[in-house]
N, C-alpha and C positions, 0 to 999 in steps of 0.2 A: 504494500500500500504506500502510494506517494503522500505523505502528509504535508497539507498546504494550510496558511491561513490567507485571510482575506478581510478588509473591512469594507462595508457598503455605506454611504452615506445615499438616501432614498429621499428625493425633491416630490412634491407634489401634495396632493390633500392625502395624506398616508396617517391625522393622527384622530382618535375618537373616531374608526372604524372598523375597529379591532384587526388591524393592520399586522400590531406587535404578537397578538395572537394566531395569526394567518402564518407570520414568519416562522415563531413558534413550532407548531404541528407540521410545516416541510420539514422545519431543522431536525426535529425530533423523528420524521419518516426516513429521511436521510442520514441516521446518525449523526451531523452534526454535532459539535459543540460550541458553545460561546455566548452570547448573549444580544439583546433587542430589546433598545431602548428609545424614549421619544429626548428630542434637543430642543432646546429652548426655540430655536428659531423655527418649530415647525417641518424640522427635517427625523430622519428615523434613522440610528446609526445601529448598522449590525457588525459585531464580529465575530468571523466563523473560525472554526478549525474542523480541518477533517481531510477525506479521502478527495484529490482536486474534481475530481468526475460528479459529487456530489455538491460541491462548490459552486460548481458549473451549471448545477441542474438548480439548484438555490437559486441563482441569480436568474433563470430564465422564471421561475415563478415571481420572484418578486418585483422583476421587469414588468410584468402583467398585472400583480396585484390584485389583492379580492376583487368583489363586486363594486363596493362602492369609491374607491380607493381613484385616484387621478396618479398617476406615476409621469412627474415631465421628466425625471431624469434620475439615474443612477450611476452615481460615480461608485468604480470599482478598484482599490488597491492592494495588490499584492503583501502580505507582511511575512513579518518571522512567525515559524512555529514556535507555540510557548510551551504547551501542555500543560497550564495551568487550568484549564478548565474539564468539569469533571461532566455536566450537563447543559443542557440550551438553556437560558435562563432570559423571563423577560424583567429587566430591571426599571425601576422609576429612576425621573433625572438623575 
């Protein structure tokens, strides 16, 4: 298994849509770890770890986004592997 992390920074109407929740239930279908949280400014930052084919499959659901959700944009950046994280967790600011 190649282990990659990733963080997403998610633009658009992503927050009180249960957005952080949507993220959630992929991350957790996917094995995933790391966390999903909302930013002050109205943005949604995720940080994953995991297998990169998952990563990958992440980012194409949350490119689309639930039902009620507006996605204008997702920035994607590559990070270091930490293995700090033991579960998907969605955390308050």
């Amino acid at each position: 298994m190649v282990k990659k992390a990733a963080k997403f920074i998610v633009k658009g109407t992503v927050q009180g849509i249960f957005f952080r929740q949507f993220v959630k239930g992929h991350a957790d279908n996917l094995k995933l770890r790391g966390f999903v949280r909302n930013l002050t400014g109205g943005d949604v930052e995720i940080i994953v770890e995991g297998e990169m084919g998952a990563i990958e499959r992440l980012a194409g659901f949350v490119r689309k986004g639930p039902e009620h959700s507006q996605i204008r944009g997702v920035q994607i950046e590559e990070r270091k592997w930490s293995g700090d994280f033991k579960e998907f967790k969605i955390l308050r600011f």
